[in-house]
LONUSE-888733 format. One record per residue (C-alpha): residue in three letters; x, y negated, z negated. Coordinates in pm, whole numbers, padded with zeros to 5 digits, always signed. Example, Ala and Ser with C-alpha at 12.3 -4.5 7.8 and 13.67 -1.06 7.14 Angstrom:
ALA+01230+00450-00780 SER+01367+00106-00714 
***
This chain:
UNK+00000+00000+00000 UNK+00132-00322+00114 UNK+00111-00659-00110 UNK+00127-00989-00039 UNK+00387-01174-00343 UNK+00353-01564-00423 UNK+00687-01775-00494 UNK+00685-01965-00785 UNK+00977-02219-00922 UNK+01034-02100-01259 UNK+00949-02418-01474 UNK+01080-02355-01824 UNK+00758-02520-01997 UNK+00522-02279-01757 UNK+00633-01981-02026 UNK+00331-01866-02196 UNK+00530-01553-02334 UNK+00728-01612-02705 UNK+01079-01561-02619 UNK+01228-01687-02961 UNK+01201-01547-03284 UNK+01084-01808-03476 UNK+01330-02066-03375 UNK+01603-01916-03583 UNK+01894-01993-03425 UNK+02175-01776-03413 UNK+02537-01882-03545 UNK+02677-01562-03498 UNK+02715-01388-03269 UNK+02699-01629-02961 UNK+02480-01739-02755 UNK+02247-01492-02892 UNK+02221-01166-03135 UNK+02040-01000-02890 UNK+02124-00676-02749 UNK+02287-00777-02406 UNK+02170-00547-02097 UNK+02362-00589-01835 UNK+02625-00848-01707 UNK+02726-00932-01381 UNK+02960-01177-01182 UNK+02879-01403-00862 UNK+03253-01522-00875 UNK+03514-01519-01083 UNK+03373-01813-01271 UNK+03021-01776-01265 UNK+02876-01459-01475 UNK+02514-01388-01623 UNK+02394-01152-01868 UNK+02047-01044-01972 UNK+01894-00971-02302 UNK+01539-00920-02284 UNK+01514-01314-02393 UNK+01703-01496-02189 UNK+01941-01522-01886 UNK+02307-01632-02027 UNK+02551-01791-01815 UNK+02907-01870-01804 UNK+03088-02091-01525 UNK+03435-02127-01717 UNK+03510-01699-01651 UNK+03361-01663-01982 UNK+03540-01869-02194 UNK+03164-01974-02305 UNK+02807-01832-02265 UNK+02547-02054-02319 UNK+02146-01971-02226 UNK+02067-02129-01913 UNK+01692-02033-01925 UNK+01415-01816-02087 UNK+01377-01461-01934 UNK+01155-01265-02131 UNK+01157-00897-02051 UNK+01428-00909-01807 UNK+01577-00511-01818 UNK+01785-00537-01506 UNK+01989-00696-01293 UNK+02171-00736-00948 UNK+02347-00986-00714 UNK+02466-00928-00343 UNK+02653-01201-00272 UNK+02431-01499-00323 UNK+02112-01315-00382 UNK+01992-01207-00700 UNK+01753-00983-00856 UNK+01605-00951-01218 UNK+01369-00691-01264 UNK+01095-00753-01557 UNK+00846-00634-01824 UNK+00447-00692-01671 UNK+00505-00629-01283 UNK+00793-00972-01294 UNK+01019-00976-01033 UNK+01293-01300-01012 UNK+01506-01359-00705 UNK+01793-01605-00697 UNK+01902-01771-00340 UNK+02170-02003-00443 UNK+02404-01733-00711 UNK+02193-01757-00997 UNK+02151-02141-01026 UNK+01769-02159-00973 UNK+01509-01814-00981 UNK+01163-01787-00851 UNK+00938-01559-00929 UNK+00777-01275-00684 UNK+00432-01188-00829 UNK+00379-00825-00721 UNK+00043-00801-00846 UNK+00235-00457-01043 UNK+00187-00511-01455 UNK+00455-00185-01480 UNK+00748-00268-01641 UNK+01012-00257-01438 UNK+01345-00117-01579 UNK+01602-00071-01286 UNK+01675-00220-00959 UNK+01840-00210-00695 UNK+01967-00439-00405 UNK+02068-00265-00092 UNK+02124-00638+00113 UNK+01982-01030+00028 UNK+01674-00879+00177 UNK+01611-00536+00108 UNK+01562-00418-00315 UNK+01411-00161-00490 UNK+01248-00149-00848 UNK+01139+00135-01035 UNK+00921+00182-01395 UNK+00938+00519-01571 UNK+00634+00582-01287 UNK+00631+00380-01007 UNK+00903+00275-00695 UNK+00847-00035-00502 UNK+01049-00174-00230 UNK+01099-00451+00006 UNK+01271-00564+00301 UNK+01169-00915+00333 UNK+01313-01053+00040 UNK+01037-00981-00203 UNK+00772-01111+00061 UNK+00588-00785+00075 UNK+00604-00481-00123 UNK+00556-00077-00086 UNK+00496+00189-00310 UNK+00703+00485-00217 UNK+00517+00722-00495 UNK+00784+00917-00671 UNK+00714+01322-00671 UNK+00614+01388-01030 UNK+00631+01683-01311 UNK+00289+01853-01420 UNK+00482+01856-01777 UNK+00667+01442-01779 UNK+00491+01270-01503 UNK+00744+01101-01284 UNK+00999+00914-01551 UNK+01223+00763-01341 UNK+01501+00674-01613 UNK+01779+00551-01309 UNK+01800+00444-00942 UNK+02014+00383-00682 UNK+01929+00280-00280 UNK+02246+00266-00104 UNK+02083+00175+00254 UNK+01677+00085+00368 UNK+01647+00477+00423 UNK+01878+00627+00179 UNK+01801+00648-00198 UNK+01802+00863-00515 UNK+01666+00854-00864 UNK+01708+01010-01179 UNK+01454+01184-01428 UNK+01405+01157-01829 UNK+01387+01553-01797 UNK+01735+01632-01627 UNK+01622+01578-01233 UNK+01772+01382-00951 UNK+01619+01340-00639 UNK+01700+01217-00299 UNK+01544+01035+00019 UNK+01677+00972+00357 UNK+01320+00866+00493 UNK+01297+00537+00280 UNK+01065+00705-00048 UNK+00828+00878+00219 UNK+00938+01190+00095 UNK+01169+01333-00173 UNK+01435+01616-00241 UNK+01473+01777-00566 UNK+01902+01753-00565 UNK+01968+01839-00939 UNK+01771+02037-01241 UNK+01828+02193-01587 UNK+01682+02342-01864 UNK+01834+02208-02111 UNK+01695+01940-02339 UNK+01733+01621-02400 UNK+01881+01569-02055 UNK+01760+01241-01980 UNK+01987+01071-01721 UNK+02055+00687-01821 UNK+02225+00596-01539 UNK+02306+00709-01127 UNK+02545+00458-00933 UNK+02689+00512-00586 UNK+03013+00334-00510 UNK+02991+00400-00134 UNK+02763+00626+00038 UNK+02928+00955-00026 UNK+03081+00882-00390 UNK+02848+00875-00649 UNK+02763+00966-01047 UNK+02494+01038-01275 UNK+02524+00988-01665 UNK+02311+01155-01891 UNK+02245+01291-02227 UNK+02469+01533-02361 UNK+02721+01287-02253 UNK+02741+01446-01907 UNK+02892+01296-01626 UNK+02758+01414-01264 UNK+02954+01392-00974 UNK+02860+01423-00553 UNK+03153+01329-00277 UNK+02901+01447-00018 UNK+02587+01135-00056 UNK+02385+01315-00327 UNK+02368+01631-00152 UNK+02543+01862-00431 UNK+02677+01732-00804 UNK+02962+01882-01035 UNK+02984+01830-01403 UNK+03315+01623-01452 UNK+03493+01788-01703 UNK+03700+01554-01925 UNK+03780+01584-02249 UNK+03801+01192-02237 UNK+03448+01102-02168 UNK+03318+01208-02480 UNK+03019+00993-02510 UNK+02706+00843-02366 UNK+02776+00644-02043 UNK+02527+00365-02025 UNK+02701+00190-01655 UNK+02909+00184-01447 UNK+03124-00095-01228 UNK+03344+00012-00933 UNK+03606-00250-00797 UNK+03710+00000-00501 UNK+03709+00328-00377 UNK+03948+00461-00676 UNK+03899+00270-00966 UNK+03622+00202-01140 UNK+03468+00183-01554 UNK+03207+00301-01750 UNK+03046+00149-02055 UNK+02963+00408-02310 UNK+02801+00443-02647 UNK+02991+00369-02964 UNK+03168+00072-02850 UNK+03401+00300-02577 UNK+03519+00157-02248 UNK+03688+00417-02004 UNK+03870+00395-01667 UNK+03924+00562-01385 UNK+04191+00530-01082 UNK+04091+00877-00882 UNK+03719+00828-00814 UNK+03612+00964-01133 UNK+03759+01292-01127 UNK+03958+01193-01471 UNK+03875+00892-01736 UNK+04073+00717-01999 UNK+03950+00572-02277 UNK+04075+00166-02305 UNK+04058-00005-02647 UNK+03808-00214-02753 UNK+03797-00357-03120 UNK+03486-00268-03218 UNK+03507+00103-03131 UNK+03371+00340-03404 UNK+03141+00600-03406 UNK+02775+00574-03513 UNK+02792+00203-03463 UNK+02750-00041-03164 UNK+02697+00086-02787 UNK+02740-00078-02474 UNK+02520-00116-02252 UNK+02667-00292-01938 UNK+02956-00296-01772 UNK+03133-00560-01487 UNK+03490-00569-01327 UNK+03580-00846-01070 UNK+03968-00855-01021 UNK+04150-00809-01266 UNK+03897-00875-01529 UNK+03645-00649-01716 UNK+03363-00790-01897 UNK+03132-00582-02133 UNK+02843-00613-02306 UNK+02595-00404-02577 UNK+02405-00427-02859 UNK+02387-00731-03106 UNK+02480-00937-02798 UNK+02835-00839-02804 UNK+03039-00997-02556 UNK+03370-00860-02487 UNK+03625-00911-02233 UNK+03964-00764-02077 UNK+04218-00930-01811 UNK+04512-00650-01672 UNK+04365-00375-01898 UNK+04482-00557-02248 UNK+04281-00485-02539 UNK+03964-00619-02501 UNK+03894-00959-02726 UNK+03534-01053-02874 UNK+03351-01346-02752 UNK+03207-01386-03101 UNK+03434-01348-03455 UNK+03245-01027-03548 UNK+02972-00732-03451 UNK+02985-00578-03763 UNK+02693-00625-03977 UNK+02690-00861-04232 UNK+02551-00752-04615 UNK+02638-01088-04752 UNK+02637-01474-04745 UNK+02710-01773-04990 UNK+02811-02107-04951 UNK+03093-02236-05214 UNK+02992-02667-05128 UNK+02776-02831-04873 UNK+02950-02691-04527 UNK+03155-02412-04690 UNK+03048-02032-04635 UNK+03162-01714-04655 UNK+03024-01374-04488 UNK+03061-01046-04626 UNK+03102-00734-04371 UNK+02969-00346-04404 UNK+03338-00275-04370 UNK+03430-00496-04647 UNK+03608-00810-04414 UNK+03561-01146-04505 UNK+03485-01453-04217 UNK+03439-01826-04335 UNK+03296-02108-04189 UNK+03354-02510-04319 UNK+03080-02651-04065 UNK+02799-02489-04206 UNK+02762-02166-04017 UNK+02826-02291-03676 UNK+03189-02163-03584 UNK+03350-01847-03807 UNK+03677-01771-03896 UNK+03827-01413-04000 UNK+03997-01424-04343 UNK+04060-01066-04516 UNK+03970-00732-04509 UNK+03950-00481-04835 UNK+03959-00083-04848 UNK+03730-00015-04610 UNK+03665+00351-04708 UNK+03529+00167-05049 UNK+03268-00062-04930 UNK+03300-00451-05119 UNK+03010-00582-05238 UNK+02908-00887-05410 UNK+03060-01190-05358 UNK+03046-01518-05515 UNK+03208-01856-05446 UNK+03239-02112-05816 UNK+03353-02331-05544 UNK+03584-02409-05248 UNK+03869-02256-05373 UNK+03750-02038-05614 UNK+03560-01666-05545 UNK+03497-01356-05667 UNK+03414-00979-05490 UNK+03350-00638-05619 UNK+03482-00354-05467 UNK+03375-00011-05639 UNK+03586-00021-05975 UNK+03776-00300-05910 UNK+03682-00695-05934 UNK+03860-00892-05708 UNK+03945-01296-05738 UNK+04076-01520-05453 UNK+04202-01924-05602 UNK+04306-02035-05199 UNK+03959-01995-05036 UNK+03962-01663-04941 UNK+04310-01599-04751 UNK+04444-01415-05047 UNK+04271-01145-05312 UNK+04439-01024-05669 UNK+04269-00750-05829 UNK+04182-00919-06169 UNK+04004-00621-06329 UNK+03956-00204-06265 UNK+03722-00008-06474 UNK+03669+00367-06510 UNK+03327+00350-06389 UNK+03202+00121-06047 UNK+03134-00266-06115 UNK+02723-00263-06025 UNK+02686-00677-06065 UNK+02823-00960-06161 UNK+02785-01375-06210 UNK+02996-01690-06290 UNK+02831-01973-06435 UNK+03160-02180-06359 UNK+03506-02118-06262 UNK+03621-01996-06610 UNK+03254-01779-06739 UNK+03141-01488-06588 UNK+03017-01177-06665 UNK+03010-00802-06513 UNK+02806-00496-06546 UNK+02846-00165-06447 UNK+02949+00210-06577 UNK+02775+00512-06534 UNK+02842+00764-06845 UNK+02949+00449-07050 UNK+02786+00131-06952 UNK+02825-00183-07033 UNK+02834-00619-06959 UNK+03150-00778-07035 UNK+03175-01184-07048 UNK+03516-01388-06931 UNK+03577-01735-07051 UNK+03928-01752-06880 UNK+03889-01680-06545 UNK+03891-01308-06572 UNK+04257-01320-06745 UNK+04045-01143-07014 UNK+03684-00985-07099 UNK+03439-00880-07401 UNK+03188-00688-07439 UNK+02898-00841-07480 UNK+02612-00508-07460 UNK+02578-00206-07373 UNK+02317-00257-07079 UNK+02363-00181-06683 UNK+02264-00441-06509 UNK+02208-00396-06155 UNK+02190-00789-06110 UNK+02218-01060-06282 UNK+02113-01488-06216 UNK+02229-01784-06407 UNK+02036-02077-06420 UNK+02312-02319-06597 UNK+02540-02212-06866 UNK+02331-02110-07115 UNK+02000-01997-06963 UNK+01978-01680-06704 UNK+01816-01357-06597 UNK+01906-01004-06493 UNK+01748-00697-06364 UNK+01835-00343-06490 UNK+02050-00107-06299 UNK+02092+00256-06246 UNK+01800+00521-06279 UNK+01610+00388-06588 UNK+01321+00250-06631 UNK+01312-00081-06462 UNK+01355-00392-06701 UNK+01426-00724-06646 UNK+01603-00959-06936 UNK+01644-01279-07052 UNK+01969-01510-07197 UNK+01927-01870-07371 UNK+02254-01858-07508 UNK+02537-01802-07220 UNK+02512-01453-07199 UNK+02578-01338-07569 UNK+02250-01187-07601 UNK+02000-01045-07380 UNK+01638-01013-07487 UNK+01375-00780-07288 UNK+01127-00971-07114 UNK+00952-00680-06865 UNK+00928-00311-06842 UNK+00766-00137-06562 UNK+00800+00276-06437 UNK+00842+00148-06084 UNK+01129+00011-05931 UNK+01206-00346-05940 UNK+01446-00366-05667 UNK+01521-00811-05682 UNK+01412-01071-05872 UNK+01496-01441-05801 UNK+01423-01773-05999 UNK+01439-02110-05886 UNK+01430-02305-06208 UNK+01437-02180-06582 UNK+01063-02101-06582 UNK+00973-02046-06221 UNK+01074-01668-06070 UNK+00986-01386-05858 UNK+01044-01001-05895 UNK+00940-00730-05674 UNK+01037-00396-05518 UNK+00819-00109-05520 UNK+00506-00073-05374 UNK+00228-00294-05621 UNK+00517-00422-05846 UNK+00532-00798-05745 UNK+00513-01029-06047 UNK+00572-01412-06076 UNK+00588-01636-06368 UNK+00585-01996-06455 UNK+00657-01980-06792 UNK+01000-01858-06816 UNK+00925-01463-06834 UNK+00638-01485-07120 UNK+00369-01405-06889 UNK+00365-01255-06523 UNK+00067-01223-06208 UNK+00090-01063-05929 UNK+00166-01131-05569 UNK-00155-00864-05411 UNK-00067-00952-05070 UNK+00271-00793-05129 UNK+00141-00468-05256 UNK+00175-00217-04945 UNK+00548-00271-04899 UNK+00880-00190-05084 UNK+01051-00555-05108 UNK+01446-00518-05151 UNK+01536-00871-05137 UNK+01320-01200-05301 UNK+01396-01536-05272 UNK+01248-01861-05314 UNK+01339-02231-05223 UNK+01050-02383-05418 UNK+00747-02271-05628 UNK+00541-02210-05287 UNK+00792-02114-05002 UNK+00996-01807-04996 UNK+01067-01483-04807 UNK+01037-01085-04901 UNK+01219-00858-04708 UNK+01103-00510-04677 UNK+01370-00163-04720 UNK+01365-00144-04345 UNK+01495-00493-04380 UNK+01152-00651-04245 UNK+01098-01026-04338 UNK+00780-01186-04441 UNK+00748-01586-04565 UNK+00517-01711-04800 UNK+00464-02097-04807 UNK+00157-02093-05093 UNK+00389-01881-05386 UNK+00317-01540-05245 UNK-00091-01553-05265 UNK-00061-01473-04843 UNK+00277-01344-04674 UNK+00320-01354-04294 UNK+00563-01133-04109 UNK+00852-01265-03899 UNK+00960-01034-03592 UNK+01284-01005-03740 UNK+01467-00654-03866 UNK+01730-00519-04064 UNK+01777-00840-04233 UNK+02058-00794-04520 UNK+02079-01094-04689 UNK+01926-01405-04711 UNK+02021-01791-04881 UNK+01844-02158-04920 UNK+02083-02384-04856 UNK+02054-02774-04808 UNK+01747-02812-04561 UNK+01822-02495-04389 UNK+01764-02070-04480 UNK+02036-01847-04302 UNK+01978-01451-04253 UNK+02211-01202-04192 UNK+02190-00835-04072 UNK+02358-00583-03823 UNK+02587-00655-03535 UNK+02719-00964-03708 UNK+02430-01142-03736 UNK+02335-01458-03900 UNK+02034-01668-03831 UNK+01952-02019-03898 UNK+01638-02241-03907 UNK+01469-02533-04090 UNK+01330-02422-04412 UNK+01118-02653-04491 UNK+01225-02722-04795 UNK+01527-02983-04907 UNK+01714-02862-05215 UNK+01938-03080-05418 UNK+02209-03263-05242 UNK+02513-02990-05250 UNK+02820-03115-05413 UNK+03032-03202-05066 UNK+02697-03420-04923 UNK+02706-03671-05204 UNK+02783-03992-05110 UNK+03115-04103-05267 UNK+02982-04508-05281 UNK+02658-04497-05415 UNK+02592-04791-05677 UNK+02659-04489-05953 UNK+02987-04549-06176 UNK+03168-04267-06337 UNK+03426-04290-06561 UNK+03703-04103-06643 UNK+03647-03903-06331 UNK+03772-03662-06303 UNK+03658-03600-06646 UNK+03725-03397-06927 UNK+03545-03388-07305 UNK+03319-03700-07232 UNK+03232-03912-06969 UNK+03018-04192-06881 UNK+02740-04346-06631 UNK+02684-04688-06536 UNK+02496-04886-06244 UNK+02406-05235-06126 UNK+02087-05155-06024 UNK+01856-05072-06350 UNK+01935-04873-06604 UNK+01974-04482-06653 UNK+01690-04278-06840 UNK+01793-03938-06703 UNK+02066-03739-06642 UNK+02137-03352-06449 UNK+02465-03168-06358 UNK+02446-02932-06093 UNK+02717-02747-05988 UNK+02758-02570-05634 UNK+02537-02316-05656 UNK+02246-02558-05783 UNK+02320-02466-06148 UNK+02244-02686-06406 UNK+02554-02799-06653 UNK+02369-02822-06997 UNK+02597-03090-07168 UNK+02663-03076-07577 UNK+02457-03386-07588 UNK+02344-03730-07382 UNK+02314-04060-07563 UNK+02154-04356-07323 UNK+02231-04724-07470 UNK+02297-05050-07287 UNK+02178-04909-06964 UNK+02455-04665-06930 UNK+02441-04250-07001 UNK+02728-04121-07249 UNK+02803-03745-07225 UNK+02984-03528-07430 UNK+03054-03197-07212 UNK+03079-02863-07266 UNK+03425-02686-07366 UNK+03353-02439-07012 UNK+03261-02718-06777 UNK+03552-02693-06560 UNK+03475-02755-06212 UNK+03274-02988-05917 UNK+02973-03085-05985 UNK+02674-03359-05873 UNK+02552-03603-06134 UNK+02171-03722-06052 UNK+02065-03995-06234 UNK+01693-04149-06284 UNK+01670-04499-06336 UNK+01391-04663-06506 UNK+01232-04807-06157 UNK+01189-04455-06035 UNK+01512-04441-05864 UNK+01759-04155-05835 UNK+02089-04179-05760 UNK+02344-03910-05732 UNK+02732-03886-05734 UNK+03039-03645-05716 UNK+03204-03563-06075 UNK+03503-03353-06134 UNK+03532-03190-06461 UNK+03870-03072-06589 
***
């Protein structure tokens, strides 16, 4: 049946479809934490890549990607020189005249989602769904249906294809077959078959008309000199795993993108393959997904949009610091963060997520876990027995502590007090005043988390197998009194002031309170789901995320949730006006939140009309300004902590403060004058 298409100029507004995920943006990786589909090269300049999302481009050889436009539900692609093709979810077809810089797209009246293409010449292409073939050979202008020979059992499910002229084509089955026409899809020859199961083939490619392949499951490699006609296993001991593509640059030599992060080559027409090395090669990870060579250069791409790229055959380099997925984030001042690894390696950024730098890497048979910035110099990491302390940012680690038993939590109130918790046939919580030169014991409790609100007021969950309970400090950690009990599992909790927090975990366990612990409702709305992570900005906005690492946001203080189209999420922090994510592949998300917290240390003005003085400071210090005078003072440190001081005496317009003997460290002095102002300032404690 023949069909008449319509061109339409994409026009980026005309997209009815949502191709963002909530306008979270993502810092890492970049341009996008997608998984990338294919990539291909119209020069050596000029690349795209697909995603499912968008169309990415590059004009500087890669150097940078950037998205040029939305393509939502874009599963293949191919150029011929200055024609393109990008085959589509719902029947969408998008050609490109000019090498990719403007698309238009060919309505097919199909609504079959097209997963594989293939361009024989600028006018002659072929797209296939699991169930359906269409071709044409007038640029897109018209179409035919060249009806597929199908299994009483699986129904066509064409997996692959491959046209290598108007008459001559082949495709591959989700059960193991590959067939072959010579008529142009009038009729078809069954080529290849098995028994076994799964044999799905993923991919068939034809470098000329008599060399070809055919990857499948199994990790198989299929072979035919002769155009299709008869295939051989290629035995290699090599080509160990799943090839997902394939990119010839000649008659010889050619790669193959493969599952697990593996890149091989081959320089006798795929009779033998060697694996190259790529960074990011491990197994049960990251696969790859597409594969492009043009001179002397080999671009790949693959899950969590990773980017990589080779020139000569040298190792191949990452477009983005990491793929690995990321368990943890904090921020140590205003534009200073750090990112925690699975494989316990450490990145930081000092412009507030956008660009990331690697720093160190731990044991990575014993996975780190975590960490904690007091401020820019100044962190802390666990790492199974062992509690680990950087004083230079995060270039440098000194094991400050090792215990017989595994560290489960800990938390600093400043740079000097902290506490751990951990132990499994002996547990316990020990307190530092000194930096972690030295520790107490403080109680014999395992606590499996634990949150300070300043220096003398905080929370913590317990930890282990027992009965879940959540306590309660009001005097810097020295004792703990019991607050909840439940017999299900209370998995996080998370408060945003002294009497404001949030618990939940399993399944009809979420509680809030406003008064400090006392008394707790529930959250219904949250009651079908086991919540592993809680956290709130303010008293109505926050997010749950689920064990499978599903996020939901609440904006009324968890009466209604609504569920973002986000997964695997790992970790998630407020932080100035914005809430980052983080999660496999490396990535970490970024969007408005709605919600401004309190001014960060490093975004304080240093010339507001506030006076300080001594600062820095150590045993007292005072506040003075020219425009009214002061009725209120809070410390916050980095974190949003308050500093309780020993006492605060206002006379004569000015605040006098005597601090704490554990104070040491940055913090931001807000002060309330009596004409409703606030003003806030930078204060360094010694």
């Amino acid at each position: 049946m023949t069909k008449k298409i319509l061109y339409l100029v994409i026009i980026l507004i005309s997209f009815s479809k949502v191709y963002c995920q909530q306008n979270w943006e993502s810092v890492n990786p970049k341009p996008s934490y997608l998984a990338a589909k294919k990539v291909k090269f119209v020069s050596e300049q000029i690349g795209f890549i697909i995603n499912g999302t968008d169309l990415l481009q590059t004009t500087d050889a890669g150097i940078t990607w950037n998205v040029k436009e939305p393509m939502p539900g874009a599963n293949d692609m191919e150029f011929i020189n200055e024609t393109g093709y990008i085959s589509c979810n719902d029947g969408e077809i998008f050609k490109s005249d000019d090498s990719g810089e403007t698309w238009m797209l060919l309505t097919t009246e199909s609504s079959e989602d097209f997963h594989t293409i293939s361009v024989i010449d600028s006018n002659s292409v072929v797209v296939a769904s699991f169930g359906t073939l269409l071709s044409s050979n007038d640029g897109g202008v018209t179409w035919t249906s060249l009806n597929p020979p199908s299994s009483p059992f699986y129904g066509s499910r064409v997996t692959a294809m491959c046209f290598t002229t108007q008459l001559t084509g082949y495709f591959a089955t989700g059960y193991g077959s590959i067939y072959k026409t010579i008529d142009g899809g009038l009729t078809w020859d069954l080529k290849v078959e098995t028994n076994l199961s799964p044999s799905g083939y993923k991919t068939i490619y034809f470098v000329n008309h008599d060399l070809g392949f055919a990857t499948s499951e199994f990790s198989n490699i299929m072979r035919t000199t002769d155009g299709g006609e008869t295939w051989s296993l290629v035995v290699d001991e090599e080509t160990g795993m799943l090839i997902n593509d394939m990119h010839f640059i000649n008659d010889t030599t050619g790669y193959a993108a493969a599952e697990f992060n593996a890149v091989y080559k081959t320089t006798d027409a795929g009779i033998s393959w060697t694996r190259l090395i790529t960074p990011d090669f491990l197994y049960g990870t990251s696969d790859l997904y597409g594969i492009y060579a043009i001179n002397n250069t080999v671009y790949t791409v693959g899950m969590s949009g990773a980017i990589y790229k080779s020139v000569n055959d040298e190792n191949f380099t990452r477009y983005s610091p990491t793929y690995r997925e990321i368990t943890k984030i904090t921020f140590a001042d205003a534009t200073t963060a750090y990112a925690l690894t699975i494989n316990s390696q450490i990145y930081k950024s000092t412009d507030s997520g956008n660009t990331w730098q690697y720093m160190h890497s731990f044991n990575t048979y014993i996975n780190a876990m975590g960490l904690e910035f007091v401020n820019t110099a100044i962190g802390y990491i666990i790492q199974g027995r062992g509690l680990h302390k950087t004083t230079d940012g995060g270039q440098t680690w000194n094991r400050i502590e090792i215990l017989n038993e595994d560290i489960s939590s800990m938390a600093f109130t400043d740079a000097n007090t902290g506490f751990i918790s951990g132990g499994f046939n002996s547990v316990y919580t020990k307190k530092t005043t000194n930096g972690g030169a030295t520790w107490q014991t403080v109680n014999n409790l395992l606590f499996g988390k634990m949150q300070f609100l300043n220096t003398t007021v905080g929370y913590a969950k317990s930890g282990g197998t027992a009965l879940s309970k959540l306590y309660k400090t009001v005097d810097g950690g020295t004792t703990w009194t019991e607050i909840y009990s439940s017999d299900s599992e209370i998995r996080d909790f998370n408060f945003i002031d002294e009497n404001t927090g949030f618990f939940a975990g399993s399944p009809g366990i979420q509680r809030k309170t406003i008064d400090g612990g006392n008394t707790w409702q529930e959250m219904p709305n949250l009651a079908s789901i086991y919540t592993d992570i809680i956290r709130f900005a303010d008293a109505n906005t926050g997010y749950a995320i689920s064990d499978y690492g599903y996020i939901y946001k609440t904006t009324d203080g968890g009466e209604n949730w609504n569920y973002e189209n986000i997964i695997r999420v790992r970790d998630l922090v407020y932080h100035g006006e914005n809430v980052y994510i983080a999660g496999p592949g490396g990535m970490i998300l970024r969007k408005p939140s709605g919600v401004t917290l309190a001014l960060p240390v490093n975004s304080v003005t240093s010339n507001s009309n506030l006076l300080i003085y001594p600062n820095p400071a150590t045993a007292t210090v005072t506040l003075s300004t020219g425009a009214g005078s002061i009725v209120g003072v809070k410390l916050y440190d980095i974190a949003h902590r308050e500093l309780i001081p020993q006492s605060i005496t206002f006379s004569n317009k000015k605040a006098f403060i005597c601090l704490p003997a554990s104070a040491a460290g940055i913090y931001v002095a807000n002060a309330l004058l009596d004409n409703g102002t606030k003003i806030s300032k930078k204060i360094i404690i010694n």
